[in-house]
C-alpha positions in Angstrom: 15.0 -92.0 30.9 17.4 -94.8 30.5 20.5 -94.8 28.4 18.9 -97.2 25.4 16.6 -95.0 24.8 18.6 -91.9 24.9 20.6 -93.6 22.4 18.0 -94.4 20.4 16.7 -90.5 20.3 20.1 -89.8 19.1 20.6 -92.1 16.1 16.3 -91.2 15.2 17.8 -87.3 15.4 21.2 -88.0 13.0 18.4 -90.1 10.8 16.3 -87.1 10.2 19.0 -84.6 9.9 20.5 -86.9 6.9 17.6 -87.0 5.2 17.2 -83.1 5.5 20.5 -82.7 4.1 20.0 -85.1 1.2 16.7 -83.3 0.2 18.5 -80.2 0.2 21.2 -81.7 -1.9 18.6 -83.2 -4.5 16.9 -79.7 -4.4 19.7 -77.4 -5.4 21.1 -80.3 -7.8 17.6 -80.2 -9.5 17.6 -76.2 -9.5 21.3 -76.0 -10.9 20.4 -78.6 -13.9 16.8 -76.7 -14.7 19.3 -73.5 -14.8 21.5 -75.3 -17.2 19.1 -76.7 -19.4 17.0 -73.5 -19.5 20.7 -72.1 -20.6 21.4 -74.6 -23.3 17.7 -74.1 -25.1 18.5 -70.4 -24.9 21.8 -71.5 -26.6 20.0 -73.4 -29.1 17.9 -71.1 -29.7 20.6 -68.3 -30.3 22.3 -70.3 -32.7 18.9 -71.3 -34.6 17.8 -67.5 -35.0 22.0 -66.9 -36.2 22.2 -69.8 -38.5 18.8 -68.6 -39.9 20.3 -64.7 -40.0 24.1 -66.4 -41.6 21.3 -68.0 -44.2 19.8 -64.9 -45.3 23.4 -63.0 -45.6 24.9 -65.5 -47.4 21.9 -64.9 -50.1 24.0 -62.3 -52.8 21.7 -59.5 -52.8 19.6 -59.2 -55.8 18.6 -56.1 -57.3 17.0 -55.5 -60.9 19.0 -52.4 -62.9 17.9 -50.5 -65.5 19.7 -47.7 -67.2 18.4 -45.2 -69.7 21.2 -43.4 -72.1 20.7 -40.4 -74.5 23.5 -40.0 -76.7 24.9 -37.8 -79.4 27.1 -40.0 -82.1 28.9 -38.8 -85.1 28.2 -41.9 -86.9 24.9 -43.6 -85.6 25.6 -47.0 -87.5 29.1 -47.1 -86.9 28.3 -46.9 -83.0 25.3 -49.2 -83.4 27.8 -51.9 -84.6 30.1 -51.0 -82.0 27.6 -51.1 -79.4 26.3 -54.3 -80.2 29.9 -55.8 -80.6 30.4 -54.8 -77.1 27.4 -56.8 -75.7 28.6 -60.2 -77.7 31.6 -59.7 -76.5 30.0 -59.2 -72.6 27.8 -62.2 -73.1 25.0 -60.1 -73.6 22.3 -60.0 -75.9 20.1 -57.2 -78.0 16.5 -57.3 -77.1 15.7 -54.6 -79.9 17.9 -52.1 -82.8 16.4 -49.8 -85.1 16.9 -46.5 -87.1 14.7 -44.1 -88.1 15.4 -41.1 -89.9 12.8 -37.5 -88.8 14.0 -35.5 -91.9 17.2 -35.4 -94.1 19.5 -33.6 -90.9 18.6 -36.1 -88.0 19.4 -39.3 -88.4 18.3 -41.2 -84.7 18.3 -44.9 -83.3 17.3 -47.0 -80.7 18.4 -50.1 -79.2 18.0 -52.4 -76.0 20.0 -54.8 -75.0 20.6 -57.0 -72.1 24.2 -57.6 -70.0 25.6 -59.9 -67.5 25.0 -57.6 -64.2 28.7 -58.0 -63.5 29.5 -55.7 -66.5 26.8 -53.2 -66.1 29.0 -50.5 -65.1 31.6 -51.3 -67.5 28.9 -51.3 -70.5 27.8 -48.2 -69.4 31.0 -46.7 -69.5 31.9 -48.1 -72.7 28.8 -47.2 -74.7 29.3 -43.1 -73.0 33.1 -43.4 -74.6 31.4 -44.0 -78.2 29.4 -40.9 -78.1 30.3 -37.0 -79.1 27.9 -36.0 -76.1 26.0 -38.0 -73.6 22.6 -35.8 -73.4 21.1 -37.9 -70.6 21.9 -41.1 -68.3 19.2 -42.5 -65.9 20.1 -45.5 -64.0 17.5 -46.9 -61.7 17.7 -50.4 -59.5 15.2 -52.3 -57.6 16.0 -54.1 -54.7 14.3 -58.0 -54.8 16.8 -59.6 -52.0 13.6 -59.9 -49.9 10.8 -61.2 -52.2 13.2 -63.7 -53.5 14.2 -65.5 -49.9 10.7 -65.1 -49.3 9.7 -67.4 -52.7 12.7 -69.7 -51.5 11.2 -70.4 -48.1 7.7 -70.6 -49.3 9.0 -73.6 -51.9 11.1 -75.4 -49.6 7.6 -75.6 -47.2 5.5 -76.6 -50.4 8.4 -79.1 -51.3 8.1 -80.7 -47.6 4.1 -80.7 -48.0 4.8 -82.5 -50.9 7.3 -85.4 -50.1 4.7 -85.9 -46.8 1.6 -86.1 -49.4 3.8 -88.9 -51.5 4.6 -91.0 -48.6 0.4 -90.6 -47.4 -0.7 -91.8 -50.9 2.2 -94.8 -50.7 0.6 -96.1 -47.3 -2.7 -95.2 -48.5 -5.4 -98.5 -48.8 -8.8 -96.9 -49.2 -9.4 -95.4 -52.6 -11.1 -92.2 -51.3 -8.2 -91.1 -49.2 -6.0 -91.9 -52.5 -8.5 -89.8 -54.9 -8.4 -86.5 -51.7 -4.1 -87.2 -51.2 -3.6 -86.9 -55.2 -5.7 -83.8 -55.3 -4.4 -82.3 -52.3 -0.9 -82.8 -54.0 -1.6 -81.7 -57.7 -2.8 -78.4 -55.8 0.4 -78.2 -54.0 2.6 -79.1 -57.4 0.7 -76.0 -58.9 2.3 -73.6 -56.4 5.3 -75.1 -56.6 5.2 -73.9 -60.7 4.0 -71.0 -59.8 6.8 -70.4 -57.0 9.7 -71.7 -58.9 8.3 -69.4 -62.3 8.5 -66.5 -59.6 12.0 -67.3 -58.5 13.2 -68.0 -62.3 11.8 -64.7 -63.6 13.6 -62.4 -60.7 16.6 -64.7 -61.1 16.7 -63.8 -64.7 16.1 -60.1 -64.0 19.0 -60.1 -61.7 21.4 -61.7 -63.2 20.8 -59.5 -66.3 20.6 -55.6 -66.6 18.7 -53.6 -69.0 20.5 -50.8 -71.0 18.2 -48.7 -73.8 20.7 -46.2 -75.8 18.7 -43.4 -77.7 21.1 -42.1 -80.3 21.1 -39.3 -82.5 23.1 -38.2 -85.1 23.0 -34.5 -86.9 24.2 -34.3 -90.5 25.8 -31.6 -92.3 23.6 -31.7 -95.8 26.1 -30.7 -98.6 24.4 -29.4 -102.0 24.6 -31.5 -104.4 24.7 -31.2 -108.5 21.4 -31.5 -110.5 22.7 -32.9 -113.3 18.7 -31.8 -114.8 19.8 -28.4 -114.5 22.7 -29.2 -116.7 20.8 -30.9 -119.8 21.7 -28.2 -122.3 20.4 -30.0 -125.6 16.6 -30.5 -123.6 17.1 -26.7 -122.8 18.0 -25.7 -126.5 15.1 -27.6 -127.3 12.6 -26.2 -125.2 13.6 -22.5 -125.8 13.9 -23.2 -129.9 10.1 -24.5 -129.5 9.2 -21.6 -127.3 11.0 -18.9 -129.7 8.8 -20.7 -132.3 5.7 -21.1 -130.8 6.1 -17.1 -130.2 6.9 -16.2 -133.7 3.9 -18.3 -135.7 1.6 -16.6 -132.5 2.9 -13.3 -133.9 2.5 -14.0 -137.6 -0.5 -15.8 -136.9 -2.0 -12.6 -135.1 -1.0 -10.3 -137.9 -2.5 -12.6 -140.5 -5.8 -12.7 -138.6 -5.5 -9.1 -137.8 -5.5 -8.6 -142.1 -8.1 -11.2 -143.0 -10.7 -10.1 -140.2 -9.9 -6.2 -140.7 -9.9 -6.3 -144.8 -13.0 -4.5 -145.8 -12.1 -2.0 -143.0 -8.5 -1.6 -144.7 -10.2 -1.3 -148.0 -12.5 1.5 -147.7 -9.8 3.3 -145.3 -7.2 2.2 -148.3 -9.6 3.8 -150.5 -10.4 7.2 -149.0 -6.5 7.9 -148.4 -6.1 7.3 -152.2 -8.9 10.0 -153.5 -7.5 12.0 -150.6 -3.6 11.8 -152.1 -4.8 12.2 -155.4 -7.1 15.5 -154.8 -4.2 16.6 -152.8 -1.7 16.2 -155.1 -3.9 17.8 -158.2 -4.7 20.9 -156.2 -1.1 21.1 -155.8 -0.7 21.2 -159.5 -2.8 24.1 -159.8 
């Protein structure tokens, strides 16, 4: 073997060791950048499901409260006005107020009324203060945090549906695919009422507690004066006709008693006489 052609061997060798090397190269720079971009969609990822959790907290919590008080007052329409001063003045409003009265001792009331949910506690508080004794206190609250973020994401979809429906029917040319795009989207408008009624109603609920005070009030009856039993000239006048009625019944008795019983008091009148008179000659004798 000559020297050319050992050289050539040589420089064919270096050749194909190069080209090794440079597939080697390519290989771990193609692995390194499929490792970074599997990182970066994890990344992406991470910060989609976080910006989606940061969404939810940053929701205030919503719950509907309700409260139930049972109290004793010592004047039920003085604390009725109180009470429904006190929700004006919270920027509340009453639902419902009346009184009833069971018998002349009990005197009761009822009303409902509706606060701001920042001043729940402090209306409660307020309305105990008015009472004598507070008989009963139920406070109950339903958590809606969950069906209401569920209503918001189901109208922001319907919403999106919607603006893609509008741009079909703009770009729309055949009157068939107009008449199925404007039915498709009066369906989807219906929803979106129906969804945004949903979210208006628990928004309402939320934002607004529900207080209904039973009150009761027990009253001290004090005797009062008839003044009937104190008319003395209708009480003269009543027992003067009574005291009359009973003396022409007695006289008219004893003149029926003689008019009926005459011939009886004759004959008995009679025989007494011829009995005095033979009596009184035998006594002569």
């Amino acid at each position: 073997m000559n020297g050319k052609t050992m050289m050539l061997m040589f420089c064919l060798f270096l050749l194909l060791a190069g080209c090794s090397s440079n597939e080697k190269d390519d290989s771990a720079s193609e692995s390194h950048d499929e490792k970074a971009d599997s990182k970066m969609d994890a990344s992406i990822s991470g910060n989609k499901v976080q910006e989606e959790a940061n969404e939810r907290m940053t929701d205030e919590r919503k719950v509907i409260h309700q409260a139930q008080l049972e109290l004793k007052v010592k004047n039920l329409e003085k604390t009725q006005i109180k009470i429904e001063n006190k929700v004006a003045e919270y920027g509340g409003y009453v639902v419902e107020s009346n009184i009833y009265r069971e018998d002349e001792e009990l005197v009761e009331g009822t009303i409902t009324v509706r606060v701001p949910e920042a001043y729940f506690q402090d209306f409660l508080a307020d309305s105990e203060d008015e009472a004598s004794e507070v008989v009963g206190r139920n406070v109950t609250g339903q958590d809606v945090t969950e069906q209401y973020v569920d209503l918001k994401a189901r109208l922001k979809s319907k919403r999106a549906v919607e603006e893609r429906l509008l741009a079909f029917m703009k770009d729309a040319e055949k009157t068939e695919d107009l008449l199925k795009i404007s039915s498709d989207l009066a369906v989807v408008q219906e929803e979106i009422e129906q969804l945004t009624g949903q979210m208006k109603y628990l928004e309402n609920q939320t934002s607004y507690s529900t207080v209904t005070i039973t009150l009761s009030q027990d009253r001290i009856v004090v005797p009062g004066i008839d003044n009937k039993e104190l008319n003395t000239w209708e009480r003269t006048k009543k027992q003067l006709a009574t005291s009359a009625n009973l003396l022409l019944k007695a006289g008219s008795g004893i003149i029926v008693f003689i008019i009926g019983n005459l011939p009886i008091l004759i004959i008995l009148g009679g025989a007494g006489a011829v009995v005095h008179w033979v009596i009184k000659r035998r006594g002569k004798r």
